[in-house]
Each structure stands twice: as C-alpha cells, then as structure tokens.
C-alpha positions in Angstrom: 0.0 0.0 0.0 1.2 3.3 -1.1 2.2 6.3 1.8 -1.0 8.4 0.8 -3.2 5.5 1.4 -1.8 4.7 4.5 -2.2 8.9 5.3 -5.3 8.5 4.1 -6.2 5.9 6.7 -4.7 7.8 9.4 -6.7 10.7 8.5 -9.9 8.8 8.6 -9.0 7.5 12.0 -8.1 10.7 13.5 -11.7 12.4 12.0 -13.3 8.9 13.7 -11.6 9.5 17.1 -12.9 13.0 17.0 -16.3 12.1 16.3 -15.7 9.6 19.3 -16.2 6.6 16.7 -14.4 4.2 19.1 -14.2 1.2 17.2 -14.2 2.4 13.8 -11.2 4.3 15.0 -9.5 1.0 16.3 -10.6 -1.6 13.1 -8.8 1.5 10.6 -5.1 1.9 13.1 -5.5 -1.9 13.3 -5.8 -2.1 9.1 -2.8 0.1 9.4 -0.7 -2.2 11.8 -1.2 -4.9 9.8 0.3 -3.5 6.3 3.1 -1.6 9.0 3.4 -3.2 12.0 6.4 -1.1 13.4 4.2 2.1 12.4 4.3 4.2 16.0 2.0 7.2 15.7 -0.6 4.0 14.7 0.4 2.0 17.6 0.2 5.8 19.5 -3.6 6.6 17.5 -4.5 3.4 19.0 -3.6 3.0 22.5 -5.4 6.4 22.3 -8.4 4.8 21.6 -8.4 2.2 23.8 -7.8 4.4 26.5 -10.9 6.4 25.6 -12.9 2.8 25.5 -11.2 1.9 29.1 -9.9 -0.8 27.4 -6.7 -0.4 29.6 -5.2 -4.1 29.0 -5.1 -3.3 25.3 -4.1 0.1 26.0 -1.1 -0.9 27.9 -0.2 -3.5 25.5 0.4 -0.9 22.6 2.1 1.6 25.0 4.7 -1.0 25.8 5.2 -1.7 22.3 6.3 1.8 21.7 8.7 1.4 24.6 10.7 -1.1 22.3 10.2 0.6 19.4 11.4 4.3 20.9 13.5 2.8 24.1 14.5 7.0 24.3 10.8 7.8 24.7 9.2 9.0 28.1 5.8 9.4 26.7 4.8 5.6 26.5 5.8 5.0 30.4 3.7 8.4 31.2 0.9 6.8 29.7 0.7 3.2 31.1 1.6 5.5 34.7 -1.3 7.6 33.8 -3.6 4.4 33.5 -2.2 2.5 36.2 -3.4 5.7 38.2 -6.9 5.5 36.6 -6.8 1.4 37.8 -5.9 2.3 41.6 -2.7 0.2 40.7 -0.2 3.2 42.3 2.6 1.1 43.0 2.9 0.0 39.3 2.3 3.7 38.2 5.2 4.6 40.1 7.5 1.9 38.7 6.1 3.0 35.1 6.7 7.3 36.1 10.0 6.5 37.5 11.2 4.7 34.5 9.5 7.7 32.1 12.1 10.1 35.0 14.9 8.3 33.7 14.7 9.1 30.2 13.3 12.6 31.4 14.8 14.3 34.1 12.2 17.1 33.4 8.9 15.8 32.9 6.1 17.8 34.4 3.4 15.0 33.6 5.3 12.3 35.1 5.9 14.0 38.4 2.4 15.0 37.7 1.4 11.3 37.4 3.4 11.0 40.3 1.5 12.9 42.7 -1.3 11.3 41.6 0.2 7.9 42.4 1.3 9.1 45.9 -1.8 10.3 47.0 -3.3 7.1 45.8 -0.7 5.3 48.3 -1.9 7.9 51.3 2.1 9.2 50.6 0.8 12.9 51.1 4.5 14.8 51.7 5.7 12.5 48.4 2.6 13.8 46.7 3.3 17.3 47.9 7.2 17.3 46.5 6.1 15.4 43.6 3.9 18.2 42.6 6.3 20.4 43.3 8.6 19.4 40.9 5.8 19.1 38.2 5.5 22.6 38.9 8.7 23.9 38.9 9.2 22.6 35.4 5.3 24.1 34.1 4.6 26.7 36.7 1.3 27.3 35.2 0.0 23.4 35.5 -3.6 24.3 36.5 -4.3 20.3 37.3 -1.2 20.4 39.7 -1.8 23.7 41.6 -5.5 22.1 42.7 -4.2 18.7 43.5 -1.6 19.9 45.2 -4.3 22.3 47.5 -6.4 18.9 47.8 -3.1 17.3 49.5 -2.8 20.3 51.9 -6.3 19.9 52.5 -6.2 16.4 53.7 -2.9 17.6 55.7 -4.6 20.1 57.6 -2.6 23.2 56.1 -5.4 25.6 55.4 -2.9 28.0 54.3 -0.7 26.6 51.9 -4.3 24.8 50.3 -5.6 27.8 49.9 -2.3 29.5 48.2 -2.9 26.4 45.5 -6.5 27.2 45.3 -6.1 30.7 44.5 -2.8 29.7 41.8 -5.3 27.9 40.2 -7.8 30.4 39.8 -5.4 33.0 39.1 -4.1 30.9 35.9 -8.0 29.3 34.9 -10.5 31.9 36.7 -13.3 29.7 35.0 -11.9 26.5 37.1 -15.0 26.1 39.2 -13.4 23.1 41.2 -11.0 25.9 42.6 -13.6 28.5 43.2 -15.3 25.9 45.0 -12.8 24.3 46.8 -11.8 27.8 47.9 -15.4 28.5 49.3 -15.7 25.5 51.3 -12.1 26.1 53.0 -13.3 29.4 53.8 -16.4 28.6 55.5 -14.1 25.3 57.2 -11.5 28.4 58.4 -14.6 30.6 59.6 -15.9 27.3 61.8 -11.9 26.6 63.2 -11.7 30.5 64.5 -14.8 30.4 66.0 -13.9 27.5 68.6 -10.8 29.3 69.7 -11.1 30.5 73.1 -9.6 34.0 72.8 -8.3 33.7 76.2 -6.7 30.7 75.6 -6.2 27.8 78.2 -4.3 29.5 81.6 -6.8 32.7 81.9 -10.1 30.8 80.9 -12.0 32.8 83.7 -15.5 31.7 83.2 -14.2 28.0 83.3 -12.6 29.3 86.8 -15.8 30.3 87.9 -17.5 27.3 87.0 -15.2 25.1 89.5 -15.8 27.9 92.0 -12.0 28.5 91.7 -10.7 32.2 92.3 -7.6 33.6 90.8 -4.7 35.1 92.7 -1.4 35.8 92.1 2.1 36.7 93.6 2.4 40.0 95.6 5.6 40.9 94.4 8.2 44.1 94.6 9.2 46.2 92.8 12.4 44.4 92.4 10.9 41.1 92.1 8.2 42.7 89.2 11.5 43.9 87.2 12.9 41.0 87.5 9.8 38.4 86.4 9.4 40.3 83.1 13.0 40.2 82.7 12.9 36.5 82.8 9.4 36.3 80.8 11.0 38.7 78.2 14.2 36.1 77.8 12.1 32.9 77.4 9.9 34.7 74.8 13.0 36.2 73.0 14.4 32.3 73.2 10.6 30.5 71.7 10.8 33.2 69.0 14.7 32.5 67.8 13.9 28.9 67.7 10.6 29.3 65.7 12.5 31.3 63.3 15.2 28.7 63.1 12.1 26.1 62.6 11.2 27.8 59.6 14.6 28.6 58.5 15.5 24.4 58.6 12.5 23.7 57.0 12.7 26.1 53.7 16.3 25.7 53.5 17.3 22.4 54.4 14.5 20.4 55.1 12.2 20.7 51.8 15.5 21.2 49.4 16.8 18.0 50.8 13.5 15.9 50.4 13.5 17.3 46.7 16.9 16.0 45.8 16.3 12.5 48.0 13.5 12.3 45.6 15.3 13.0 42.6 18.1 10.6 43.3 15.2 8.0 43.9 13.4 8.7 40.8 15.7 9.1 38.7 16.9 5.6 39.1 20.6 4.0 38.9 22.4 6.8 37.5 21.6 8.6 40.6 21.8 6.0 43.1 25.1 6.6 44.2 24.2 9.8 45.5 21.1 8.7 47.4 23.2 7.5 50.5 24.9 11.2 51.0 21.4 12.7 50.1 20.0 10.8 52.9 22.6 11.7 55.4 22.0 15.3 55.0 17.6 14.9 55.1 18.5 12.9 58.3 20.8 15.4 60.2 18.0 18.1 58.5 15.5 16.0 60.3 17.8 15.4 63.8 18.1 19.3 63.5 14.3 20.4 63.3 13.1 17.5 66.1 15.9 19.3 68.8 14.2 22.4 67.7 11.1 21.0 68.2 12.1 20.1 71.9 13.6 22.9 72.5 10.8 25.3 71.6 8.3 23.1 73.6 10.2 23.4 76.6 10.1 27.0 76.6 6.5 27.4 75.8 5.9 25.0 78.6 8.1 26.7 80.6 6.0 29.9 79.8 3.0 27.9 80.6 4.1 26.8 84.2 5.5 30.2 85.2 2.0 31.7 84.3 -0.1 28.7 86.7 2.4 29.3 89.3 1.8 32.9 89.4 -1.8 32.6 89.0 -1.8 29.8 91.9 0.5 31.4 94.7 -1.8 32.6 97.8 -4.4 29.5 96.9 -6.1 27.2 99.6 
C-alpha cells in the first residue's frame, strides 16, 4: 500500500476518534498495523483509543510496544503510569513514572502522574514534592496547583491549600473546582476561628468560675516585678529565635533535601550513588528540626508553668 493511502487511513482514523467513533477508529489503526506493524504514531492513535474505551489491557499492551520501538521515549511509560493511576494500581504507576524520570529528568506530567500515584498510596508529603517538581518545570499546570491544595487539605494546612486554590484560579478563573474548593475552606477556616477560646487555656475565667475557683497571684516588689518580666521577656526572645530557626531548617534544608532525596530516587541508577549522602543530609535536616522541636516546647511550657504558678500562689 502506497504512503498516501496509508495517510489516508490515518486521517480517517483521527476524524473517527474525534467524532468519538471508538471502534471504527480502532478496526482502521489496526488495518494500518497490519500493512506496518512497526508504524508508531498507529500504535500511539490506538492505544489512544483504547484508553478512551477503558480498554486499559489493550491500551497498555500498545504503550509497551512503543517502549521497544522508541526505548529514548518517556511518553509511553507516562501513559501506562497515567492508567495504572486510573486502575488504583499506584505502585505500578510509580515503577512506570520512574522509569518515564529516567529518560526525562524534566517531565512535568510524570511527576504529575506521580502525585497522583502518591496520593493514591496515602504518601501525602511525596505527593506534595512530587507536585512540586511538576510545577517547577510548568509553573502554570492548573491540574497540579488544585491537586496539590487537595493534599494540603487532607494535611490540615489551610494556608498553603488555599495559596494552590487561589494559583489555580489566578491561571483558569473559570476553574470552578477551585472556586469551589476555595469556598468550602473558607467557611471550614470561619468554623476553626470560632472555637478558639480568645483567652486561651491559663486565663479561661468563666471556666474558673464554673469550679468555684478564684484567681490570685504573687504579691511581688518592685524588684521582684522587674525582674519576672526580665525572665518572661528572655524565654519569649528564646521561643521566637527557635521558631525562626524552625522555619529557617525547613525552607532551606528540610524541603530542598527531600526534593533531591527524591530526585536521586526517581531518577533511578544513575543517581543512586548519591542517594546515600542525600539521605545523610535529610536525616541530620531532620535530627536538627526535632531538637528544635524540643527545644521550643520546653520554653513554651516553661511559659506555661511560670504563668499557673503565678496565677496559683496565695491559693487554699
């Protein structure tokens, strides 16, 4: 058969996909495969096709094909990662998206995929960096901004969910998931401020009066005055240094280090050698935040005791 029929065929099969003409589509690439078996945008039309049909098996079957027949390729592992997603099979979608890494480092839809397949797994902080990196190679990946905010969502960071709900908007303003998404979180924020005691725990007076408990604290001099809020002032000046370093660690070291750890991972053998001295530095990231962690409770509670025992002194 001559290279205008066989155009001529494809053509036919493209207008039959459009039309959503499933099967016609499928009996014309399948006409084609048979006069050029190695053909790959036929073995591409009609994966296409199957994947429209959910005939996944099939689907997957052509996909792989192309993998042999353009080994450089990522877009046939992107694919079966894609439908592995669609499945629930995440674990396979991941060994599909990691090999797609390997033959692009830069690949917004397979980190894409990737989040996807994270989630999937309950993974949320891989799904987070995943997305991430889909983003940091197409910034203005509607898809990914939402999905992202749906992870912080389930996380329970409002803020950050709603920074990806407004991306999204800000990029599609017609993306009613994110208007929506947006709404509820605001009414959920609304509902969280309103069961806040202003007062807080240590000067919940009604609950005092409740338990028929009075308040009453220190008579102190002077002196002694001077010197409390001296000491007050030095624990406060010590919770906010090591709140500062908190967030310090964590933009700097720890998220940087959990992208590369990543990378080396996904990326496969090439970049397994340097997963060992990646992981050394997330762990000592890690070591460094949880002392920080320690730290910083200490002084609140020490905040917290130095408060009751004020608040208790001259008591029954």
């Amino acid at each position: 058969m001559s290279d205008s029929k066989i155009r001529e065929l494809f053509q036919q099969a493209r207008k039959h996909l459009k039309d959503r003409d499933i099967e016609q589509a499928v009996i014309i690439y399948q006409r084609i495969l048979s006069i050029k078996p190695a053909e790959k945008k036929a073995h591409a039309g009609i994966a296409a096709a199957y994947f429209q049909s959910k005939q996944y098996q099939d689907a997957i079957r052509h996909f792989e094909e192309l993998t042999r027949l353009s080994p450089a390729d990522a877009s046939p592992y992107i694919n079966m990662g894609a439908i592995y997603n669609r499945t629930g099979e995440y674990k396979q979608a991941l060994n599909e998206l990691r090999k797609a890494v390997q033959k692009d480092k830069k690949s917004a839809d397979a980190f894409y995929n990737m989040g996807i397949a994270h989630k999937g797994l309950n993974q949320l902080s891989m799904a987070v960096t995943a997305y991430k990196q889909a983003l940091l190679f197409d910034p203005d990946m509607v898809d990914a901004h939402f999905n992202l905010g749906n992870v912080y969502l389930e996380m329970k960071n409002h803020s950050q969910a709603h920074s990806s709900f407004t991306r999204s908007l800000e990029i599609s303003p017609q993306f009613k998931k994110a208007s929506n998404a947006l709404k509820l979180l605001d009414i959920e924020s609304t509902k969280e401020k309103q069961k806040i005691n202003p007062f807080g725990r240590l000067v919940d007076e009604k609950s005092l009066r409740k338990k028929d408990t009075s308040i009453s604290t220190k008579d102190m001099s002077a002196e002694e005055r001077e010197q409390d809020r001296r000491d007050i002032h030095n624990l406060c000046e010590e919770i906010k240094e090591a709140s500062l370093s908190i967030v310090s660690d964590l933009k700097k070291g720890f998220i940087p280090n959990l992208l590369n750890m990543n990378r080396c991972i996904s990326q496969g053998e090439k970049h397994y050698s340097e997963l060992e001295a990646a992981n050394d530095k997330f762990q000592k990231t890690v070591k460094s935040l949880s002392e920080m962690r320690k730290l910083l409770k200490h002084r609140v509670l020490e905040i917290r005791a130095h408060e009751e025992l004020m608040n208790s002194i001259g008591l029954d």
